[in-house]
C-alpha positions, 0 to 999 in steps of 0.5 A: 433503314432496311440495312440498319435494321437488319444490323441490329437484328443479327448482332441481337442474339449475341447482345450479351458478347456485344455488352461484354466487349463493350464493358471491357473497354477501358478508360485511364481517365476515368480510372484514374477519376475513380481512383481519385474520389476514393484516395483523396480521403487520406491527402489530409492524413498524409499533409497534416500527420506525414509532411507536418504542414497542416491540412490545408495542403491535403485540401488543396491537392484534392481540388488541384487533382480533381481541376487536372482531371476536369480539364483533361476529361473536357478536352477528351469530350470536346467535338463529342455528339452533343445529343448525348449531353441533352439525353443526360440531361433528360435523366430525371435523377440527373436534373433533381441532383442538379437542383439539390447542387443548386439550392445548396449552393444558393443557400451559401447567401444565408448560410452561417458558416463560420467562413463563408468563403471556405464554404464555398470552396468545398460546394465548387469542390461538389460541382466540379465532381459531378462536372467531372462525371458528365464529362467522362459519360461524353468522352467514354461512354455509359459502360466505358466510363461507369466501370473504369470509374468503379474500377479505379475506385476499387483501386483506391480503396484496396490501396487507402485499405492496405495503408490503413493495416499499416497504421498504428492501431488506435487507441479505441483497437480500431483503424485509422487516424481518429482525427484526419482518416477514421475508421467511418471513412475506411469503412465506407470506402470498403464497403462502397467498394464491395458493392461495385466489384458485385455490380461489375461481377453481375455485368460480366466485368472481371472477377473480383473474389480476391479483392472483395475477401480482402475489402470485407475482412478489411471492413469487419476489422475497421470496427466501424459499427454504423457501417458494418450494420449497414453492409450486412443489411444491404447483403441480407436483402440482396441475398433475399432478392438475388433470383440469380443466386444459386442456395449453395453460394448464398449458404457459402457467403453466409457461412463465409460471415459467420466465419469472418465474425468469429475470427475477430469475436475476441477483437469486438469483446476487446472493442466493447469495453473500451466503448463502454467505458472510454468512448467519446462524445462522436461515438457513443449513444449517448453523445450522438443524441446530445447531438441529434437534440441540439441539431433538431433545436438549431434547425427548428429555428429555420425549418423551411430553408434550413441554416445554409451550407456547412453551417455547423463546423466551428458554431455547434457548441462542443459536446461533452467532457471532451469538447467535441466539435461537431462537424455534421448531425451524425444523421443525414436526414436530420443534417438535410433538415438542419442544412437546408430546411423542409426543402432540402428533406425535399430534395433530398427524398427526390433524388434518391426517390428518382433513382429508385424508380428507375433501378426498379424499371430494369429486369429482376436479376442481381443488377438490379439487387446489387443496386437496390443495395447501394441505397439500402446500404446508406439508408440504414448508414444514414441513420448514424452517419451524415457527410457535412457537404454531400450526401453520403451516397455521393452526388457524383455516384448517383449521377454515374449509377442513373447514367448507367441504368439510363443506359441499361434502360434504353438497351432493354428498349432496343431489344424489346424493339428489335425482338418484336421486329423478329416476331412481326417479320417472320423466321430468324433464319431469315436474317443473314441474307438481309444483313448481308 
């Protein structure tokens, strides 16, 4: 017991080289999972408007490669300790993710989904991402696995990114295909994206400057208003709350905005009239709360368990001149409310409550900013956004970040442990002649 203590005593003064090597080790598997979850997106584009063979093919790749990914990962963790799988499962916003996953997946039994058993593809599809995450946690570790995960992610995105400047313009000015990879979604994946390269800058992972100007002037450009606002929001208040930023690099990123905004000022001028004149039902005010009002309507009919999992898709009446199916609420309260009834608002406000509870238990710095701003971010999103089977901060993503600041956690523990162990026992000086 002497020697471990001891151990830990002479490697504490230099904790932070000990996280750095820690965070620098590299996993391929979850690299390539991250790269995954955020290229997958564009499999449907690149089936149904590329190869001319519908999208069921784009579907099918994404499950196929996300079943490729879980057996590999599952092989890779067998023979791990399995007290790391029952400290995962002692991570409160873990068990409430696992709970929203189940009752969504109970409420396929009533749910009014034009095809239940498609429906039920795509709630496996969620499980088996979340599946896929606690098994790389096993194999790879917390810091191993939540930052080759981000890293692989940022990949993807930088990658889906440059496709989408090579696509034909829109009709709208935006980018993206309106129909099978819209500028909603490459927004959301640049934005997600910026928010992991300042995650991993603030833990000493890499830098991340050329990557993060690249996503940002991808994410102005895609004229995703939703998503725009919510980043700037998130930004203004991890700007606010940054103790660790100096006000000469805060007047920088936001001159860099300023800058950045009147560049494509003529563009968002251009944007605006076809907006105003030619937007349609999935864009437009006016179309959302035709939305919103028969969405409130239809789930008022089952306020407690809601109409069931994917129960909108081919059963919302079109909306509009255009006939516009829509696929979700174009609100992610009102799409819980709608899904699952009071118990999903429920579920729902526990998970990302549990999250924020425990983001709030790490010390003030930039970490605990830049985290705070990943659900700052799809709060503000959520108010015009909504994902039609997960949640638009993804299940998988929340499990990953409560993992990690689980982890940030019990290190922030261990240290206050072994400082008092310092104080009770005496002078530091003393300590290399014990460890020895």
């Amino acid at each position: 017991m002497r020697d471990g203590t001891a151990t830990k005593l002479s490697v504490n003064p230099l904790s932070g080289l000990v996280a750095q090597e820690a965070h620098s080790q590299f996993s391929i598997l979850a690299a390539s999972t991250g790269a995954l979850f955020s290229f997958r997106s564009i499999f449907v584009l690149i089936s149904a408007r590329w190869l001319n063979v519908g999208t069921e093919g784009g579907v099918a790749a994404g499950f196929a490669v996300i079943a490729i990914l879980f057996v590999a990962s599952s092989f890779a963790s067998a023979g791990h300790d399995t007290g790391q799988r029952h400290e995962m499962f002692q991570v409160l916003t873990f068990r409430w993710v696992m709970l929203y996953v189940a009752f969504a997946g109970c409420s396929l039994f009533w749910s009014a989904s034009a095809s239940p058993q498609g429906s039920a593809v795509y709630w496996g599809g969620i499980v088996l991402d979340v599946a896929l995450v606690v098994m790389l946690f096993r194999a790879c570790g917390p810091n191993s696995a939540a930052h080759s995960l981000m890293k692989g992610f940022i990949a993807g995105s930088c990658t889906v990114a440059v496709i989408a400047w090579l696509m034909p313009v829109a009709a709208d000015l935006r980018l993206g295909d309106i129909d099978y990879f819209n500028t909603n979604q490459i927004g959301n994946l640049c934005a997600f994206s910026l928010l992991m390269c300042a995650l991993l800058a603030s833990r000493g992972d890499g830098h991340w400057r050329v990557t993060a100007l690249f996503l940002v002037v991808t994410l102005f450009r895609s004229l995703s208003k939703s998503t725009i606002v919510a980043f700037i929001v998130c930004q203004a208040y991890h700007l606010m709350h940054d103790i660790g930023m100096s006000r000469k690099r805060k007047s920088l990123v936001i001159g860099s905005a300023v800058v950045l905004t009147l560049c494509f000022w003529s563009l968002y001028g251009a944007y605006y009239d076809v907006y105003s004149t030619e937007g349609d039902q999935a864009e437009t005010l006016t179309g959302r709360t035709a939305i919103w009002a028969w969405t409130m309507d239809a789930a008022l009919d089952h306020p407690y368990f809601g109409n069931g999992f994917d129960a909108m898709w081919k059963v919302a009446p079109p909306f509009g001149g255009e006939l516009f199916e829509a696929r979700h609420a174009e609100n992610e309260l009102l799409q819980q409310f709608f899904a699952y009834g009071l118990c999903g608002i429920f579920l729902v406000g526990a998970v990302y409550m549990s999250l924020y509870r425990g983001i709030r238990k790490l010390p003030l710095g930039t970490e605990r900013s830049i985290l705070t701003s990943f659900l700052i971010y799809v709060l503000v999103r959520g108010l015009a956004e909504a994902d039609p089977f997960d949640l638009l901060l993804p299940l998988w993503l929340i499990a990953a970040l409560a993992f990690m600041v689980h982890d940030q956690l019990l290190e922030s523990l261990a240290d206050q442990t072994v400082t008092a162990g310092v104080l009770d026992r005496g002078p530091v000086h003393a300590l290399p002649s014990e460890a020895m």
